[in-house]
DOTIBA-196805 format. One record per residue: residue in three letters; y, z, x of N, C-alpha, C in turn. Coordinates in steps of 0.05 Angstrom, whole numbers, padded with zeros to 5 digits, always signed. Atoms other than C-alpha are relative to their C-alpha. Layout:
N
ALAYZXYZXYZX ...
//
This chain:
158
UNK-00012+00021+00015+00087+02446+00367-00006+00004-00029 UNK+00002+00007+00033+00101+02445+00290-00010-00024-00015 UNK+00002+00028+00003+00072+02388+00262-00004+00004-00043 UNK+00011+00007+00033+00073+02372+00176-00017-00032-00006 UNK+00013+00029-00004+00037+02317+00146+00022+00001-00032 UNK-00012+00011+00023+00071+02283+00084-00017-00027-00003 UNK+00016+00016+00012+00021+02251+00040+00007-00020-00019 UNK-00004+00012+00024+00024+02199-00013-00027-00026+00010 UNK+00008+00031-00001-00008+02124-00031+00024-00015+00007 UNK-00016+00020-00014+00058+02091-00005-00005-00020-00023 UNK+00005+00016+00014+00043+02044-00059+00022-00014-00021 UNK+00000-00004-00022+00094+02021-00049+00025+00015+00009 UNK-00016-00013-00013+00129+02055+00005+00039-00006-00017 UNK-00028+00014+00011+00204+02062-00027+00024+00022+00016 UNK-00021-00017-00010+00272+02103-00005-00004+00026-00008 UNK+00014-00026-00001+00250+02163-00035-00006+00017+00009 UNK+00017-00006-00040+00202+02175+00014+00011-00005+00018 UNK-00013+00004-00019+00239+02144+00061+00016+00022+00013 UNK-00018-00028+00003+00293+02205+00053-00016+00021+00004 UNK+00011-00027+00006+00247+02259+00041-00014+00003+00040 UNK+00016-00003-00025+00202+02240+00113+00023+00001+00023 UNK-00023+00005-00025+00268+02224+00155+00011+00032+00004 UNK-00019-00034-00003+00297+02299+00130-00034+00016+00018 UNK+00022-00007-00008+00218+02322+00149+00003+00004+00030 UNK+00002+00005-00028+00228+02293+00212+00020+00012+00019 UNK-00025-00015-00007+00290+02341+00227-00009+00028+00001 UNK+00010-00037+00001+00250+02402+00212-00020-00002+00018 UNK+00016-00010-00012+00191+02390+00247-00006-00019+00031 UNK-00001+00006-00026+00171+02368+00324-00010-00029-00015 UNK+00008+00026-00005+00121+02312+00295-00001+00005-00035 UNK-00008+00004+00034+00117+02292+00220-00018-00034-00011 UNK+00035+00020+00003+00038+02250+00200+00005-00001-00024 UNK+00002+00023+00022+00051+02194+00152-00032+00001-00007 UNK+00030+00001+00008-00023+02207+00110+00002-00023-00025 UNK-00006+00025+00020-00022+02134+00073-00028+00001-00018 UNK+00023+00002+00016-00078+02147+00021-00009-00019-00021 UNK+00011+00024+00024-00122+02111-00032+00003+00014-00022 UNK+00001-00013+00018-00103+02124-00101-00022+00002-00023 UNK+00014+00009+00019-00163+02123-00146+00000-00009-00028 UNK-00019+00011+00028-00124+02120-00201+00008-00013-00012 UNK-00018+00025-00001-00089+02062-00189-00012-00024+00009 UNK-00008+00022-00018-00086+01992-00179+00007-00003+00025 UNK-00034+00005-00019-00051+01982-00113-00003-00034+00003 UNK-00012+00023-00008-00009+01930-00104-00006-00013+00033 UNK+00009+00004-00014-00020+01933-00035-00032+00011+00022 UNK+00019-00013-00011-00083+01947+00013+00009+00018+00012 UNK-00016-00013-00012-00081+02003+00056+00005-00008+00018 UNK+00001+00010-00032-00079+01974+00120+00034-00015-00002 UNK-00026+00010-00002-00008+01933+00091+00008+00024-00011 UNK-00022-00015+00013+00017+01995+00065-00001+00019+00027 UNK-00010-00015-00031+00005+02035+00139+00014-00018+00014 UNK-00027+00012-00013+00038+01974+00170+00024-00003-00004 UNK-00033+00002+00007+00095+01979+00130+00017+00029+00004 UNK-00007-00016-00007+00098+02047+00139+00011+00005+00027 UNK-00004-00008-00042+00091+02042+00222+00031-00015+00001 UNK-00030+00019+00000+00148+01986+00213+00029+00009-00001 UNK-00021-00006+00008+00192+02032+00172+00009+00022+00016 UNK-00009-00025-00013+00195+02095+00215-00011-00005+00027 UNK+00007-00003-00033+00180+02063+00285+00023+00006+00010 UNK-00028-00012-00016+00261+02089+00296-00013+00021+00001 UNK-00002-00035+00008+00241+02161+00273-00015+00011+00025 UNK+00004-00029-00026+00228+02212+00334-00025+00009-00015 UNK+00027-00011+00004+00155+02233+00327-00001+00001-00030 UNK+00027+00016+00036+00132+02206+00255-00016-00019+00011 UNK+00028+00014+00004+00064+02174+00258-00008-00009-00025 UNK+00009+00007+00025+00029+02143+00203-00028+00001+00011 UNK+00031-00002-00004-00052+02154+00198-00003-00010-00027 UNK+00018-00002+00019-00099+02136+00143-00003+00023-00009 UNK+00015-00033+00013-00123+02195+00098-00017-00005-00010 UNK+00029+00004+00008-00191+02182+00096-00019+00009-00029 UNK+00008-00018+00028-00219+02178+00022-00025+00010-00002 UNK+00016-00015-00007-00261+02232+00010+00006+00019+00011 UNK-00010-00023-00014-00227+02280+00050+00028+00013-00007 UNK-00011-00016+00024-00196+02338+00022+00033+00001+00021 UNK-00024+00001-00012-00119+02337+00051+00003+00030+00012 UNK+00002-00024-00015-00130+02409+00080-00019+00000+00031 UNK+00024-00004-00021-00185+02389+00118+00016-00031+00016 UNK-00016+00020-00016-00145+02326+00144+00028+00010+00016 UNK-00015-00014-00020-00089+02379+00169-00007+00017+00017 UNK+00016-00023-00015-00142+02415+00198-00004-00020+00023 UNK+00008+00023-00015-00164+02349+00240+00027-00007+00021 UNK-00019+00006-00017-00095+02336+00265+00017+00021-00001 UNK-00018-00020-00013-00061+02402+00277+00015+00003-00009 UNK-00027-00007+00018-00012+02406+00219-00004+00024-00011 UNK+00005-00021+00019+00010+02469+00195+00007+00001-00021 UNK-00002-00004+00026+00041+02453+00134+00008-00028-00013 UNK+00008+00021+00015+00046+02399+00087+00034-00008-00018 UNK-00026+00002+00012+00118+02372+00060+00000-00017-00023 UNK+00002+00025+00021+00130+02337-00005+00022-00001-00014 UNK-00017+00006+00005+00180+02314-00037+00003+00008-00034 UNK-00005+00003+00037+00210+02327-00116+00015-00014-00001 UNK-00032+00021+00015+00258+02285-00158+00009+00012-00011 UNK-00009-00019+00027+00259+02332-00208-00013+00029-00001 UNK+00016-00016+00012+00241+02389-00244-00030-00003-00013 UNK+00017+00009+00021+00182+02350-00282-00015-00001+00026 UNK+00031+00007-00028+00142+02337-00204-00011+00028+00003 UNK+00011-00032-00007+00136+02417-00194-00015+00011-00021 UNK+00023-00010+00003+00084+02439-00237-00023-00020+00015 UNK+00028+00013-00021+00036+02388-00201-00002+00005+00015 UNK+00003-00006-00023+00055+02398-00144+00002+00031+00016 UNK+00001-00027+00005+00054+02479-00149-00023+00001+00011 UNK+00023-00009+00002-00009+02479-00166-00019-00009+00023 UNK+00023+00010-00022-00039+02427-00115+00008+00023+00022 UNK-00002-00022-00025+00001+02476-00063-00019+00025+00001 UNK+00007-00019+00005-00030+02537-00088-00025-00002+00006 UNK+00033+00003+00001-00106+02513-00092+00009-00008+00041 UNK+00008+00000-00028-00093+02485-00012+00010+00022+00007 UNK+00000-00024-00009-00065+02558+00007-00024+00020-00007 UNK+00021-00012+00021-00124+02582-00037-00023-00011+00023 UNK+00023+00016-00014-00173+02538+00001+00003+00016+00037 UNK+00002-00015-00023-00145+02554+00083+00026+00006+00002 UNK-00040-00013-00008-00072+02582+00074+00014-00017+00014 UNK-00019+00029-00015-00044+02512+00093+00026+00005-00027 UNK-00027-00003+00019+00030+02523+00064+00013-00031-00001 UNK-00007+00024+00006+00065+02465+00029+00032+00001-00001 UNK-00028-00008+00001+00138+02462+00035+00014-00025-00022 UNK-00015+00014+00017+00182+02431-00019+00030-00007+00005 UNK-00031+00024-00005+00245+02376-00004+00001-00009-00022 UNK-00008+00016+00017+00281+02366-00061+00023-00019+00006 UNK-00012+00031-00012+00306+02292-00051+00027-00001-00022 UNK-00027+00016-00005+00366+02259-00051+00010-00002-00036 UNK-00004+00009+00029+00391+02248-00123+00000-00031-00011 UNK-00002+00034+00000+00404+02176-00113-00028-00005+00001 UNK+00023+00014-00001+00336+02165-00111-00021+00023-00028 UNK+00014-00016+00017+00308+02210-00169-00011-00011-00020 UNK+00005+00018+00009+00298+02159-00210-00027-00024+00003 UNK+00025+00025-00017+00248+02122-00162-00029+00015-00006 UNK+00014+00006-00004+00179+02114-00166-00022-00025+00006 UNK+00009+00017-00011+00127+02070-00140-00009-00019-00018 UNK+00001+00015+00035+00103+02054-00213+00019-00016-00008 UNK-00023+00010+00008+00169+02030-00228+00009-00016+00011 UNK+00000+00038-00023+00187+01984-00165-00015-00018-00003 UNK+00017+00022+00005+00126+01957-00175+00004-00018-00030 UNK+00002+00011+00023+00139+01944-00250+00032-00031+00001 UNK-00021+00013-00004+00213+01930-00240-00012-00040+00021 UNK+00009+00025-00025+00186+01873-00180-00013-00023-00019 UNK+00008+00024+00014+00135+01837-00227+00011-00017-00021 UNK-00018+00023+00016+00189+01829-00279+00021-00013+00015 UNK-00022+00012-00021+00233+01799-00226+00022+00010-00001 UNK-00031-00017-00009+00284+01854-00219+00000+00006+00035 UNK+00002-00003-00030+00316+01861-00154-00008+00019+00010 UNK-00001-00027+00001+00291+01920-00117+00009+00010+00027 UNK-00006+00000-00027+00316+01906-00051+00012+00034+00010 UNK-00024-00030+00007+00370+01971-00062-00030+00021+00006 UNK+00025-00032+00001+00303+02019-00067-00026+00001+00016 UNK+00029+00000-00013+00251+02000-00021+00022-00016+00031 UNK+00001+00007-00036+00251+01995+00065+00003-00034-00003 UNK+00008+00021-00003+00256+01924+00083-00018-00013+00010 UNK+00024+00017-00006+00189+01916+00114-00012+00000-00031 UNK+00013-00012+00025+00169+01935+00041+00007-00031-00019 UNK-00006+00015+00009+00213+01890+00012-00002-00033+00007 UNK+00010+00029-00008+00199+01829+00056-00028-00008-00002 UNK+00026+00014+00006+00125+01829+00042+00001+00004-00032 UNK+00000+00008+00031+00140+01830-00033+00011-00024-00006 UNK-00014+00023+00006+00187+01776-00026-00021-00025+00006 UNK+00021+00027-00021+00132+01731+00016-00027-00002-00023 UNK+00028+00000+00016+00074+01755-00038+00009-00017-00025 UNK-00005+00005+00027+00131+01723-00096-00005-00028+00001 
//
């Protein structure tokens, strides 16, 4: 069995992702939602509402799972734990691929875990999670760019 994981903070979960994990889920047998903590960030939501919204949004999808990605643990060693051989992520642009190059390179560097690159949808290139979120607190609609479990616990938090 092939299995990828596709990481992020979900923070939150928007179409994007949505797109990028659904095409994931076409390439590979099973396809591990890793819903992480950003340290970086605020989140808007905890993790525990951002894996439920996850399980919510892809309980159609044919073998996608969502897990935790336990912080502290290095995302190589969390595909080592559940049997993924490679790691999918998504671009918008040209401007996401030097980051995400380089994180590929250091986890092939680390145990030759290969990262495969989905460049998304165009209609959604525009999106990030920074931005829904911003768009949302100024009360723009964002219904159009985020899942509706996503969008109905934003609506219930307004």
């Amino acid at each position: 069995m092939h299995s990828a994981v596709c990481p992020g903070s979900f923070d939150p979960l928007h179409n994007g992702h949505v797109e990028i994990i659904a095409r994931a889920a076409n390439l590979f047998d099973e396809v591990i939602v890793a819903v992480s903590a950003n340290i970086h960030k605020t989140p808007l939501f905890t993790l525990e509402q951002r894996i439920e919204m996850a399980q919510e949004t892809f309980s159609a999808l044919r073998g996608v799972t969502v897990k935790p990605l336990p912080a502290g643990v290095l995302l190589t060693e969390f595909c080592k734990e559940v049997g993924a051989s490679g790691v999918v992520k998504g671009l918008r642009g040209t401007h996401d691929l030097p980051y995400e190059a380089s994180m590929a390179t250091m986890n092939r560097h680390l145990t030759g875990l290969e990262t495969i690159f989905l460049a998304g949808d165009g209609r959604y290139a525009h999106l990030s999670s920074t931005l829904v979120k911003e768009v949302h607190t100024l009360g723009g609609d964002i219904a159009e760019f985020v899942p509706h479990a996503v969008h109905r616990r934003l609506s219930d938090a307004s």
